[in-house]
C-alpha positions as CSV (number, residue, x, y, z in Angstrom):
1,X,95.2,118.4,46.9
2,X,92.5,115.9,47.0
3,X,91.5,113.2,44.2
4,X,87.6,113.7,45.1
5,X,85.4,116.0,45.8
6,X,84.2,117.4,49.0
7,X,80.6,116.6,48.7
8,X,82.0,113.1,48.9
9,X,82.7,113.5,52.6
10,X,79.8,115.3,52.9
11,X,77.9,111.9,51.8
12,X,80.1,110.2,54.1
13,X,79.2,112.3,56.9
14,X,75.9,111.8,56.1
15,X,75.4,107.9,56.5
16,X,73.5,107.0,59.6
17,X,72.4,103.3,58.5
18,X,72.9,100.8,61.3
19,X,73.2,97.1,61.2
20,X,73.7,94.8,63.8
21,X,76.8,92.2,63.5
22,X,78.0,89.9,66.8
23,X,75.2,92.0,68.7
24,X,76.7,95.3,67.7
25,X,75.6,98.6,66.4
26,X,77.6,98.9,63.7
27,X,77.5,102.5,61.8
28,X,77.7,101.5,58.0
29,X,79.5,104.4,55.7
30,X,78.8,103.3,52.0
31,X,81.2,104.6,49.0
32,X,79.6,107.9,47.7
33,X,81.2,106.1,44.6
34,X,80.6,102.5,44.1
35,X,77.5,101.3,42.3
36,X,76.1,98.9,45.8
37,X,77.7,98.1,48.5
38,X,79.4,95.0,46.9
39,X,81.3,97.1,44.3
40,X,84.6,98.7,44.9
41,X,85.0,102.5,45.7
42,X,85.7,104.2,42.4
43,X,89.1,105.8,44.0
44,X,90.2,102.5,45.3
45,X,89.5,100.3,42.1
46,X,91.5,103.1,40.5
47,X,94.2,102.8,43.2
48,X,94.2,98.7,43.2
49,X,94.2,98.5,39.4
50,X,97.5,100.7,39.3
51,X,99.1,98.5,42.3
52,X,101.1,95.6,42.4
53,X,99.0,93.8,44.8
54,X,96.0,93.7,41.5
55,X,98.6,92.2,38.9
56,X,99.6,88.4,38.7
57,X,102.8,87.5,39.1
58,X,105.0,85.9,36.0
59,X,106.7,82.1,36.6
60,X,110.2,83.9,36.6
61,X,109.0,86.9,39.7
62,X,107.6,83.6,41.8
63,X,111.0,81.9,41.2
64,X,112.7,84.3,42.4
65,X,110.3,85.6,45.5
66,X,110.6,81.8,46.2
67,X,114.3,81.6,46.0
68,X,114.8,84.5,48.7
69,X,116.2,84.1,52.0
70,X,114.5,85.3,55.6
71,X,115.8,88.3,55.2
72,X,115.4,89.4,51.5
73,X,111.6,88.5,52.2
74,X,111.1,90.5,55.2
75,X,112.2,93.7,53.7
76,X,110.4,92.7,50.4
77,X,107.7,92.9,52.6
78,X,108.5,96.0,54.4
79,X,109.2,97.9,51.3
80,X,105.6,97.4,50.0
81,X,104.1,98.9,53.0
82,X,102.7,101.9,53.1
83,X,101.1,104.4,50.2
84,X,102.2,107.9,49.6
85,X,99.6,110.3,50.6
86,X,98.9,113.8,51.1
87,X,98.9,116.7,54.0
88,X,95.3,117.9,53.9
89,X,96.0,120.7,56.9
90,X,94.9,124.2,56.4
91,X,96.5,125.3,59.3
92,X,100.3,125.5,60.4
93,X,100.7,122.4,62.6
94,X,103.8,122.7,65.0
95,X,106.2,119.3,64.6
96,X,108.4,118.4,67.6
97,X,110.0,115.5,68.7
98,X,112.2,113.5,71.3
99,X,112.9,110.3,72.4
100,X,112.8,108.3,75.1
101,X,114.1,105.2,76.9
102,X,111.6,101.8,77.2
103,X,114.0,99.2,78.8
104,X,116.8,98.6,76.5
105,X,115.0,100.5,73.5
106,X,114.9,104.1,72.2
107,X,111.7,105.3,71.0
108,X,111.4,108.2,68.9
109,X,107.7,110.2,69.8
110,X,106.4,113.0,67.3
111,X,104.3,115.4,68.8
112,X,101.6,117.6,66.4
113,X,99.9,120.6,67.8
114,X,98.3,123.7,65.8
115,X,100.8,126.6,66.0
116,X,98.7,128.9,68.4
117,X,97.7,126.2,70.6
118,X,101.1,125.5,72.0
119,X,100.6,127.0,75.5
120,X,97.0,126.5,75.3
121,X,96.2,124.1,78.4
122,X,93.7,121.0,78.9
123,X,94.1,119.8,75.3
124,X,93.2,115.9,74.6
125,X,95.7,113.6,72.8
126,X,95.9,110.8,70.7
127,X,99.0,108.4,71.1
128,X,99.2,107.0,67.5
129,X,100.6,103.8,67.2
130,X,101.1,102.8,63.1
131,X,100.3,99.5,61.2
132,X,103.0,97.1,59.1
133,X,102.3,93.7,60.9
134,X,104.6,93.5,63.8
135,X,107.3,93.9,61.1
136,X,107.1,96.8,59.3
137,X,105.0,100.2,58.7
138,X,107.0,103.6,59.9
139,X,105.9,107.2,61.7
140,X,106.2,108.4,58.3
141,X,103.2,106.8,56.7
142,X,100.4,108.3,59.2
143,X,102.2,111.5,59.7
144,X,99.8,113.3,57.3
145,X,96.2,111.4,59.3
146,X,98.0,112.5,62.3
147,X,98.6,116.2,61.1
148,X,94.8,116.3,60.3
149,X,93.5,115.2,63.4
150,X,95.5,117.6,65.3
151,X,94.2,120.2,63.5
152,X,90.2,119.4,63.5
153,X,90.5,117.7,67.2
154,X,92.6,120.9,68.2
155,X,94.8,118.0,69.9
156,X,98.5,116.8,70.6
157,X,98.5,113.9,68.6
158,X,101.7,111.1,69.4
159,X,103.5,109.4,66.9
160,X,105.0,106.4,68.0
161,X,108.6,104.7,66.6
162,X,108.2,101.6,68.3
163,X,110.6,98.2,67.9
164,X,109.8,96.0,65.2
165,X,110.3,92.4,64.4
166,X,111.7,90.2,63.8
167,X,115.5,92.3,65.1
168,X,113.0,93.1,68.6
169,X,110.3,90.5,69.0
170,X,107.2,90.4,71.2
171,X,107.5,91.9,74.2
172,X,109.7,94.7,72.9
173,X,107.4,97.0,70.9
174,X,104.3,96.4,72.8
175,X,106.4,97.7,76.1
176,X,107.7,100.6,74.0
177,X,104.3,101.6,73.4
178,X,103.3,101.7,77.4
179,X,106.4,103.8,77.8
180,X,105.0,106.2,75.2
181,X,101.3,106.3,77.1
182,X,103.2,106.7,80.5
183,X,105.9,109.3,79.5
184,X,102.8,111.5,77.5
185,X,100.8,111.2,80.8
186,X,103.8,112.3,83.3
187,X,104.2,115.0,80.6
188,X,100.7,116.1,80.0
189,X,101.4,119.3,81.7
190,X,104.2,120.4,80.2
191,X,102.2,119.4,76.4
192,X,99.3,121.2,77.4
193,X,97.9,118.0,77.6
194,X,94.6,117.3,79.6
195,X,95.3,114.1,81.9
196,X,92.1,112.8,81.6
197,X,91.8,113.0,77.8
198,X,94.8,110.8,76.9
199,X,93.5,108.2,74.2
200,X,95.2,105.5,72.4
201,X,95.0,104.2,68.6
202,X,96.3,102.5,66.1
203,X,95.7,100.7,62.8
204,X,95.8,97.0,62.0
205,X,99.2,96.1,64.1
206,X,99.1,99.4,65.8
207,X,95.2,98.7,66.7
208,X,96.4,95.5,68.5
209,X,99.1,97.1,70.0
210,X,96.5,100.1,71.6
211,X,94.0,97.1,72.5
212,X,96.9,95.5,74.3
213,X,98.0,98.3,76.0
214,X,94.6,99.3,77.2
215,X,94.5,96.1,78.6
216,X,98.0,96.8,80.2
217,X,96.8,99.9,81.6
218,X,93.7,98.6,83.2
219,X,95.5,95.0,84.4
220,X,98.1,97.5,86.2
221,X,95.9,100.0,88.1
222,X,97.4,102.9,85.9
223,X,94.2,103.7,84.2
224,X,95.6,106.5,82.1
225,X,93.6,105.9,78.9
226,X,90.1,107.7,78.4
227,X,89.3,106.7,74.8
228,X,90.9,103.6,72.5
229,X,91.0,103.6,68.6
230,X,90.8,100.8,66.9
231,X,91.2,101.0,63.3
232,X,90.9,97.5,61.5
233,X,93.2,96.1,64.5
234,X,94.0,92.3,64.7
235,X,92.8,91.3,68.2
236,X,93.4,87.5,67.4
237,X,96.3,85.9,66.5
238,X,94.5,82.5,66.1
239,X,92.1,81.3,63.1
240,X,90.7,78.5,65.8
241,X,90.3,78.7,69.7
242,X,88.4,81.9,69.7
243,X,85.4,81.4,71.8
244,X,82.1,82.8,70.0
245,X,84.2,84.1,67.0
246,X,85.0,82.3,63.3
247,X,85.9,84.1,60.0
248,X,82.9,83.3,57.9
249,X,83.4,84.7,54.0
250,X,79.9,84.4,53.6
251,X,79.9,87.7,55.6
252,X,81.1,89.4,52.5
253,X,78.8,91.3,50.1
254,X,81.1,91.0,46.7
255,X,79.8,91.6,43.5
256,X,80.3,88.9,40.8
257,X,82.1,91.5,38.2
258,X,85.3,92.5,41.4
259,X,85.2,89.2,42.7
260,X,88.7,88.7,41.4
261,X,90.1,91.9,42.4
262,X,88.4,91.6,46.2
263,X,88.8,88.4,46.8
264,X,92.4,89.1,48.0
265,X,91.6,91.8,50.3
266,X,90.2,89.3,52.4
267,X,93.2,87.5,53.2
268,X,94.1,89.0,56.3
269,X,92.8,86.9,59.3
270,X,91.3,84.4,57.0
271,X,92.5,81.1,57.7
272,X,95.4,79.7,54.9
273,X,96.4,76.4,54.2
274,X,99.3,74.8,55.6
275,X,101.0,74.6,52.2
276,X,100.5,78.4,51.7
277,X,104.0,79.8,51.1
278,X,103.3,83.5,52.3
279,X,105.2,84.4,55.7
280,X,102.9,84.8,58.7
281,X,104.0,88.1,60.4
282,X,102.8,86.9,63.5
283,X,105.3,84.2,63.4
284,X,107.5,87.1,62.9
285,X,106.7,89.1,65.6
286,X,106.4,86.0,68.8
287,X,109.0,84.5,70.4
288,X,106.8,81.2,70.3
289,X,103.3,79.7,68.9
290,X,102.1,79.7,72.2
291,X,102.4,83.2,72.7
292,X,99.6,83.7,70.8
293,X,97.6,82.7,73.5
294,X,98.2,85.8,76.0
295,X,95.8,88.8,75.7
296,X,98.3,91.2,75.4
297,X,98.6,89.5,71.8
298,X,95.2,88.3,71.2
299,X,93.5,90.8,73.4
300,X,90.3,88.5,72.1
301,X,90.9,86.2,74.4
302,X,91.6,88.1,77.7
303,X,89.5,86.6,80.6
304,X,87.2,89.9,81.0
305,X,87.1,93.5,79.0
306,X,85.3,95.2,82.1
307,X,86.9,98.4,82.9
308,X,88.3,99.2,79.7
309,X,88.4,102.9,78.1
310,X,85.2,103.5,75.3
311,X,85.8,102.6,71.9
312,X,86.1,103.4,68.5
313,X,86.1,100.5,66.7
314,X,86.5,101.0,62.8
315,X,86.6,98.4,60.0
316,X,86.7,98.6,56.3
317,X,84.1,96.3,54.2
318,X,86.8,94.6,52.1
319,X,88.8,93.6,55.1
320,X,89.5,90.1,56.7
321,X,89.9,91.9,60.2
322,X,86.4,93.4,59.7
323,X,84.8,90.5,61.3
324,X,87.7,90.7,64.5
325,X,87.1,94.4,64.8
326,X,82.9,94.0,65.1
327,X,83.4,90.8,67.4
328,X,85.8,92.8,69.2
329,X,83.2,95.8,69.6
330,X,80.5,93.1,70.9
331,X,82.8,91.8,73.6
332,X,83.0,95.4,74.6
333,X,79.9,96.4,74.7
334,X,78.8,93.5,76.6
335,X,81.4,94.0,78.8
336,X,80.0,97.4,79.9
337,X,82.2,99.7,77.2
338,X,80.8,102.4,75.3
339,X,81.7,101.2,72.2
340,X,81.0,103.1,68.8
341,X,81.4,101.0,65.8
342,X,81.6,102.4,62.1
343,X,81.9,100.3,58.8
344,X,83.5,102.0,55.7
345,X,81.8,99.7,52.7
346,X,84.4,100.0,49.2
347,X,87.5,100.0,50.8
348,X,89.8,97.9,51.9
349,X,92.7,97.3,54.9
350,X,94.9,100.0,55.2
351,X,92.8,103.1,53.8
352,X,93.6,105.4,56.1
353,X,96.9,105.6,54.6
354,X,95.6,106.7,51.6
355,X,94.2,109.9,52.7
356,X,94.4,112.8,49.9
357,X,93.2,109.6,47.5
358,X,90.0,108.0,49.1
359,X,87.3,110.2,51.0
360,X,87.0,107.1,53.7
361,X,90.7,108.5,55.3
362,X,89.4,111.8,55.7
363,X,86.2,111.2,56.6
364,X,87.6,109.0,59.6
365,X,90.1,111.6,60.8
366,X,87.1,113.8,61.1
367,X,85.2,111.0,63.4
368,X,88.5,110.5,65.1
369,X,88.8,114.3,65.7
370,X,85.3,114.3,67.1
371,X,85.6,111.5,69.6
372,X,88.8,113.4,70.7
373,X,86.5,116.6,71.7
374,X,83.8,114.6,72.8
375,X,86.3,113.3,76.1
């Protein structure tokens, strides 16, 4: 089932190293593969080297990728979301699901459980939000992290269809995703669902969309939300007017020899040239420029983070939202969060999909599972 072995998460469970980035405690997990932490993870060089993203386009593929219209690029885009990877459970985990209405919009909600916990009361729950920029991503991709953490956190674990862009722009799958938090916690009961362990996460997108709606949730009184997960989330939309933040490559151990190959992995909330031809999902996803302004899209910039749920706050070394996920963990923690921060060195954005192929995925379901019994 899995591509490594197990005394790879074994190392990974290990790591206690701590550095301190924006003021942060930030837990460091190095690759129980790569040769220092500026070298690629053995499984995810093997993993880039066989993916499209590593191989340079021909004259005649940038022709055409240049000749296509709005719409051809955005589901260009959407098909090469996403990697295919593998159900790790070693129990029987119990799939239902339903949908509900948020406004004008049906949203579908998958609900995991191990078999035999199903009347068991006072379980937590995670309401999983998925990644794909606003634009794309599906339930589909995470069902498999989702599955595992059920299992190890002996949770309900929510996954969430929200409303994409650009057909539904911002606000539309942000409110879907409140409507998820408030019909699990009006529900709880009937889930076997302990009210006061309800958590939040997500992962790039979706990690924005949980920091968002934690904001919601506190802003509103509601205060539903015991625990958020932020996995490599973008909490600003804005590569200037970030008070006490700026993307700084320099920040970046790469060796020499992957330069090449890393280099790209960066790119993600690392500020572009206007002339650079690649669509900005974010332009996507907001009705307007200036949207990007409100916290509920660049929870960065909201005017206070006091009384916000504790945090796990989790960014990958070869990631251009590593840098917003750390800041994001400082302005936390100095806002009176309990804020745990952990750094997974030889990977890059997006690894938890890969779980079955890197020991990073399953190592963090098993530090997701553990804040989830910790509440």
């Amino acid at each position: 089932m899995r591509e490594y072995e197990m005394r790879e998460i074994d190392f990974l469970q290990s790591q206690n190293r701590v550095v301190h980035d924006w003021g942060v405690p930030v837990v460091v997990k190095n690759s129980p593969t790569a040769k220092d932490p500026g070298w690629l993870d053995a499984h995810e060089l093997a993993i880039l080297q066989q993916h499209w993203a590593s191989r340079q386009e021909t004259e005649e593929e940038q022709a055409q990728k240049a000749a296509m219209s709005f719409e051809e690029n955005i589901r260009a885009i959407r098909d090469s979301m996403g990697f295919p990877n593998r159900n790790l459970c070693t129990e029987e985990i119990y799939t239902r699901f339903e949908t509900i209405r948020a406004g004008e919009n049906e949203v579908g909600l998958w609900r995991y459980y191990k078999r035999f916990s199903e009347r068991k009361p006072g379980k937590p729950c995670l309401i999983y939000l998925h990644g794909g920029g606003w634009l794309g991503g599906t339930p589909y991709t995470v069902e498999n992290p989702c599955r595992l953490i059920a299992q190890l956190a002996d949770a309900v674990v929510v996954n969430v269809d929200y409303s994409l862009a650009p057909e539904k722009k911002y606000p539309n799958g942000l409110r879907d995703c409140y409507a998820a938090v408030r019909h699990v916690w009006e529900h709880a009961e009937e889930y076997g669902i302990d009210r006061n362990k309800i958590a939040v996460g997500g992962d790039s997108a979706g990690g924005n969309l949980a920091a968002a709606v934690c904001l919601i949730d506190r802003d509103l009184g509601t205060h539903m939300l015991a625990l958020q997960v932020l996995i490599y989330p973008c909490v600003t939309m804005l590569y200037t007017g970030n008070p006490g933040y700026r993307f700084d490559i320099g920040q970046f151990e790469i060796c020499e020899e992957q330069r090449e190959l890393i280099d790209p992995l960066i790119s993600i909330g690392r500020p572009q040239s206007e002339d650079d031809p690649r669509i900005e999902m974010e332009d996507v996803y907001l009705p307007s420029r200036e949207a990007a302004y409100h916290p509920y899209v660049s929870p960065m910039l909201a005017l206070s983070h006091r009384g916000l749920p504790r945090a796990l706050c989790v960014s990958a070394g070869f990631d251009g939202l590593r840098l917003q996920t750390e800041y994001y963990a400082s302005q936390l923690r100095q806002n009176g969060c309990q804020v745990r921060a952990i750094r997974y060195n030889g990977v890059s954005h997006a690894f938890l999909d890969k779980l079955g192929f890197v020991p990073q995925s399953e190592d963090l379901c098993i530090e997701i599972a553990k804040e989830l019994r910790a509440l």
